[in-house]
C-alpha positions as CSV (number, residue, x, y, z in Angstrom):
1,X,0.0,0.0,0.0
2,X,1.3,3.4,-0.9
3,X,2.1,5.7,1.4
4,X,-0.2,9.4,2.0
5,X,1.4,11.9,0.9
6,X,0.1,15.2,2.5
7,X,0.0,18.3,0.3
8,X,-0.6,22.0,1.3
9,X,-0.8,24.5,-1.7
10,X,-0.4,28.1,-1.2
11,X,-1.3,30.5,-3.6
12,X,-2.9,34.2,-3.5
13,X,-4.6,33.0,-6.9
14,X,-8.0,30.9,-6.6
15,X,-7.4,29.7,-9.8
16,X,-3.8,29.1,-9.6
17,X,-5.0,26.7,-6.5
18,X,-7.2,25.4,-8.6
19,X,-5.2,24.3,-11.3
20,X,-2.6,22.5,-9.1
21,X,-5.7,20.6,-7.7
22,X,-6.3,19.5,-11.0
23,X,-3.4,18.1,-12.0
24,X,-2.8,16.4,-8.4
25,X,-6.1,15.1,-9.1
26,X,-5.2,11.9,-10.8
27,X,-2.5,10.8,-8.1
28,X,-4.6,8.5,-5.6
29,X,-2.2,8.4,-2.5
30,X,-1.9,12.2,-2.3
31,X,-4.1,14.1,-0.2
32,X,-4.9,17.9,-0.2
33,X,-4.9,19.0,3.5
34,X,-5.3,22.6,3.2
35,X,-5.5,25.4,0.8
36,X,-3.8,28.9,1.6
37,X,-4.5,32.3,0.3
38,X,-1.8,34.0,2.3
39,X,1.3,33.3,4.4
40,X,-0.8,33.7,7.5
41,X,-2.5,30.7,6.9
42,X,-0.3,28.6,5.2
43,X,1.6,28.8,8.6
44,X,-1.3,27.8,10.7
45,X,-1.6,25.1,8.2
46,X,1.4,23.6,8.2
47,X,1.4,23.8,12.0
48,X,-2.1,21.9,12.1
49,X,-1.6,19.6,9.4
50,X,2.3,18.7,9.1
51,X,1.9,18.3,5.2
52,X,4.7,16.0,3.6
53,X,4.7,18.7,0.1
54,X,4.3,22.1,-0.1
55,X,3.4,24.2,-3.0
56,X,4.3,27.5,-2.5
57,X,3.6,31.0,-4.1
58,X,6.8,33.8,-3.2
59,X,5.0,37.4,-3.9
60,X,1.3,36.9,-1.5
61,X,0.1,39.5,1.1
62,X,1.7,39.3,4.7
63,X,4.0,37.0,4.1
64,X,6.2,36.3,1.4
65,X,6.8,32.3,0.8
66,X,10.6,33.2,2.1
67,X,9.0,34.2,5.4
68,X,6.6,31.1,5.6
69,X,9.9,28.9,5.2
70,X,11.4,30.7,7.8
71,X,8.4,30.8,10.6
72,X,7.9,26.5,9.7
73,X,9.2,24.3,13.0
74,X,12.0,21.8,12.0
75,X,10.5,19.1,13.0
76,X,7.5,20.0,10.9
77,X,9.9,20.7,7.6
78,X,8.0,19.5,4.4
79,X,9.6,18.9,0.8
80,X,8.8,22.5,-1.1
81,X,8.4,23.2,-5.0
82,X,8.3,26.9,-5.6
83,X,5.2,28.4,-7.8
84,X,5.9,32.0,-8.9
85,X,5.5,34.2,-11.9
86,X,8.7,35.9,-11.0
87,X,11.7,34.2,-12.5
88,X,13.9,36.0,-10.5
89,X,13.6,34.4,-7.0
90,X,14.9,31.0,-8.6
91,X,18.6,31.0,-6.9
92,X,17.2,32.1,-3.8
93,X,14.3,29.5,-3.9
94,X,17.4,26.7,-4.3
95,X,19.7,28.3,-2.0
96,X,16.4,27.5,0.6
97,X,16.4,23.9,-0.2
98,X,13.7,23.9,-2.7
99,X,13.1,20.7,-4.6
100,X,11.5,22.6,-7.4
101,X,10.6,25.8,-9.4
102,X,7.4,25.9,-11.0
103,X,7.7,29.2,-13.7
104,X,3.9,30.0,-14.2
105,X,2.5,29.2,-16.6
106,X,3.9,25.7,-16.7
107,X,2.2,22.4,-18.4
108,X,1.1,19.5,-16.4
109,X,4.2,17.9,-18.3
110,X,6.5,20.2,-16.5
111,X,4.3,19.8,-13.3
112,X,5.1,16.0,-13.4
113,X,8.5,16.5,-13.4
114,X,8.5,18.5,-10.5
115,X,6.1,16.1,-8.3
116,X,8.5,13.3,-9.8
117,X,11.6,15.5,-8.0
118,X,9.0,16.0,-5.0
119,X,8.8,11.9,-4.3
120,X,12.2,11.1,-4.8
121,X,13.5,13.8,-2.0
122,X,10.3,12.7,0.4
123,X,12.1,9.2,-0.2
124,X,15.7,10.3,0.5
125,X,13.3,11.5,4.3
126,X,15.4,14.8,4.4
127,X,14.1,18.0,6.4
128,X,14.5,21.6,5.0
129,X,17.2,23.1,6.8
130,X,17.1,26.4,8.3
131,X,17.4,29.4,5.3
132,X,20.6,30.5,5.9
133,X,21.6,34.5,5.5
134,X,23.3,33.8,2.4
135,X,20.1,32.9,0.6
136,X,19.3,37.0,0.2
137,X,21.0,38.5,-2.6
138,X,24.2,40.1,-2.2
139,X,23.4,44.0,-1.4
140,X,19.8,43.3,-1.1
141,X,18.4,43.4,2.5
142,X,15.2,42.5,5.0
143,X,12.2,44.9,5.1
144,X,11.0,43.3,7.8
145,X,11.6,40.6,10.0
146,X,9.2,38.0,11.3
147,X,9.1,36.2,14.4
148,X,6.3,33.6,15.4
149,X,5.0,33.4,19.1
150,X,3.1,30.5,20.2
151,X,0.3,30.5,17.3
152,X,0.8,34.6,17.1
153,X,3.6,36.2,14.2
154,X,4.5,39.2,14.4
155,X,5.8,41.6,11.6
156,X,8.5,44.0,12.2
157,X,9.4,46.5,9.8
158,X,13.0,47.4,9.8
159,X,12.7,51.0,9.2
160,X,11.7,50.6,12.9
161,X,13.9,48.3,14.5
162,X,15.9,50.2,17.4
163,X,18.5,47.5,18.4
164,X,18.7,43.9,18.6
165,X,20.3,42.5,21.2
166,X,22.1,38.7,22.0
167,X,20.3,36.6,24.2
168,X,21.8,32.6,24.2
169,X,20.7,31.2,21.3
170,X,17.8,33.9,21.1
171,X,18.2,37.5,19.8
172,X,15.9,40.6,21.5
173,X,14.2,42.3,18.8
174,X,13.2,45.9,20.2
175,X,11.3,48.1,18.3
176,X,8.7,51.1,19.5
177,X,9.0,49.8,23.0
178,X,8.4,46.4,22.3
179,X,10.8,43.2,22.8
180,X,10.5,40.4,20.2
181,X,12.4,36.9,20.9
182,X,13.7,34.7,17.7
183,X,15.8,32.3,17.8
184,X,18.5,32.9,15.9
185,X,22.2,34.0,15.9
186,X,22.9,37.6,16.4
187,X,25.3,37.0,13.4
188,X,22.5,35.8,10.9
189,X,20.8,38.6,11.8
190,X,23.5,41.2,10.9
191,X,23.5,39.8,8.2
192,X,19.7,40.7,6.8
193,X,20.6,44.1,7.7
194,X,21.5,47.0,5.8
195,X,25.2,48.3,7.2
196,X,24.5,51.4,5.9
197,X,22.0,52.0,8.6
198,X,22.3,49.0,11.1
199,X,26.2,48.4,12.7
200,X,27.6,45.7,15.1
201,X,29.0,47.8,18.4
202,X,29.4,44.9,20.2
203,X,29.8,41.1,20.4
204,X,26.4,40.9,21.5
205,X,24.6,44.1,20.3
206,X,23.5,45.6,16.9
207,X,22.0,49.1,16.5
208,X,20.4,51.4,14.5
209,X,22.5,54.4,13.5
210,X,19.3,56.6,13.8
211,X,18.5,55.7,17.4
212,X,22.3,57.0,18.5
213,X,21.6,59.9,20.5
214,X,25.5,59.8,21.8
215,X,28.5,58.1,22.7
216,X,30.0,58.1,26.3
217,X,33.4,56.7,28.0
218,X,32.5,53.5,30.0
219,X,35.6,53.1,32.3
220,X,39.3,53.0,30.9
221,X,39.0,51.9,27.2
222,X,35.5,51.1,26.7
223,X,32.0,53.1,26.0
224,X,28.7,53.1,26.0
225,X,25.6,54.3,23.3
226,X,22.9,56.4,24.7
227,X,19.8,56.1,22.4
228,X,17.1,58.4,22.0
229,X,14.8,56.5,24.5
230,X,17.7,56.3,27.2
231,X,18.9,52.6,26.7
232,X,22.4,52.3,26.9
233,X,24.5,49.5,25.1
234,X,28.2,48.7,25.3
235,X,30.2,49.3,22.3
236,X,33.5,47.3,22.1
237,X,36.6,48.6,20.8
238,X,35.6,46.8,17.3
239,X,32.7,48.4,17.9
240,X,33.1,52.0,18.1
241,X,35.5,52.4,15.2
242,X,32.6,50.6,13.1
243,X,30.2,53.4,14.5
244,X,32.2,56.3,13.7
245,X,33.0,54.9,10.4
246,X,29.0,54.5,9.7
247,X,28.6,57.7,11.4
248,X,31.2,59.2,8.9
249,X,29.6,57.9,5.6
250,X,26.0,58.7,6.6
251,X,27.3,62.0,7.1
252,X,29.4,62.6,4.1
253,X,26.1,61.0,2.2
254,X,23.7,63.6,3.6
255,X,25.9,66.2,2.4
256,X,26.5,64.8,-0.9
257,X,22.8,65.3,-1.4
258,X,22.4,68.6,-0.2
């Protein structure tokens, strides 16, 4: 007896949904568990359903497909094929472990090719791993970043991140006087951010340039950054020459423009 193969598709189009039903139709041992017309519910779905196969759209509302992958629980890691009408997302779709990138619009020939890829990686049993940093363009950075509580995600624009700050295997998120936990190295972080306007001062702290109200000696050799809401971080040695140097160019840019 086969196997069930559970499959969540994810689409903002009805009819793009609707077409991949159709051509799943005439496989007997797979089973549609959910259909999703927006990241916010393809992640509730995953978590309720722990599909084996996931067909996933990249541009939706709320969520991107990148920032599904990223809010999905290891353990709960299904086989994903890629369904976009934007060729350009391809490397980054492969460079997240993708078994598949559906082009739209694709024939059911092509389809079959990808469902073929979709079995033979559910039968090597391997989990997505986690999307590393790397998979972002070079010189293209994060929006936003998204961090799932419990059943709850939350969505925080960068434009409004104050700092972020090391905590164990967790970073502190803290934007508009609110402290978001995400586990995730302080490092992979860093780098989703733009260094133009986000810089490392310290081993365990990165902050945003705008929030730097001043700088202040902290015993013999090392200081501290005052921000505009009166939290104070320790800038390292490392640190502080990083600062100036990102205070230096945001300065000679402002200038440039004037």
């Amino acid at each position: 007896m086969e196997h069930t193969i559970k499959v969540v598709l994810v689409d903002d189009e009805e009819l793009a949904r609707a077409y991949l039903g159709e051509l799943l139709a005439p496989h007997p041992d797979i089973v549609v568990t959910a259909e999703c017309a927006n990241g916010f519910e393809a992640v509730k779905a995953i978590a309720d359903t722990s599909p084996d196969l996931l067909f996933l759209d990249v541009q939706m509302p709320k969520l991107d497909g990148f920032e599904v992958l990223e809010l999905i629980e290891p353990s709960q890691a299904p086989v994903v094929v890629f369904v976009t009408a934007y060729d350009q997302y391809a490397m980054r779709a492969f460079d997240a472990h993708a078994v598949d990138y559906l082009l739209k619009p694709f024939s059911p020939q092509r389809f079959e090719r990808a469902l073929e890829r979709a079995r033979a990686r559910l039968g090597e049993r391997r989990t997505l791993p986690e999307i590393a940093p790397e998979a972002r363009p070079a010189g293209v950075y994060a929006q936003r970043i998204v961090v799932k509580d419990g059943t709850r995600v939350h969505i925080i624009p960068v434009a409004r991140l104050e700092y972020v700050a090391a905590q164990d295997d967790y970073v502190a998120l803290h934007s508009e006087g609110k402290s978001y936990l995400k586990q995730q190295p302080i490092a992979a972080v860093e780098a989703l951010l733009d260094p133009a306007c986000f810089v490392r001062i310290h081993r365990s702290a990165i902050v945003n340039l705008e929030r730097v109200a001043r700088i202040e000696p902290y015993g013999k050799e090392s200081r501290i950054a005052i921000l505009t809401d009166g939290t104070r971080l320790p800038v390292s040695r490392s640190g502080y020459a990083r600062l100036l140097e990102a205070m230096e160019d945001s300065q000679g840019n402002r200038n440039s423009t004037r």
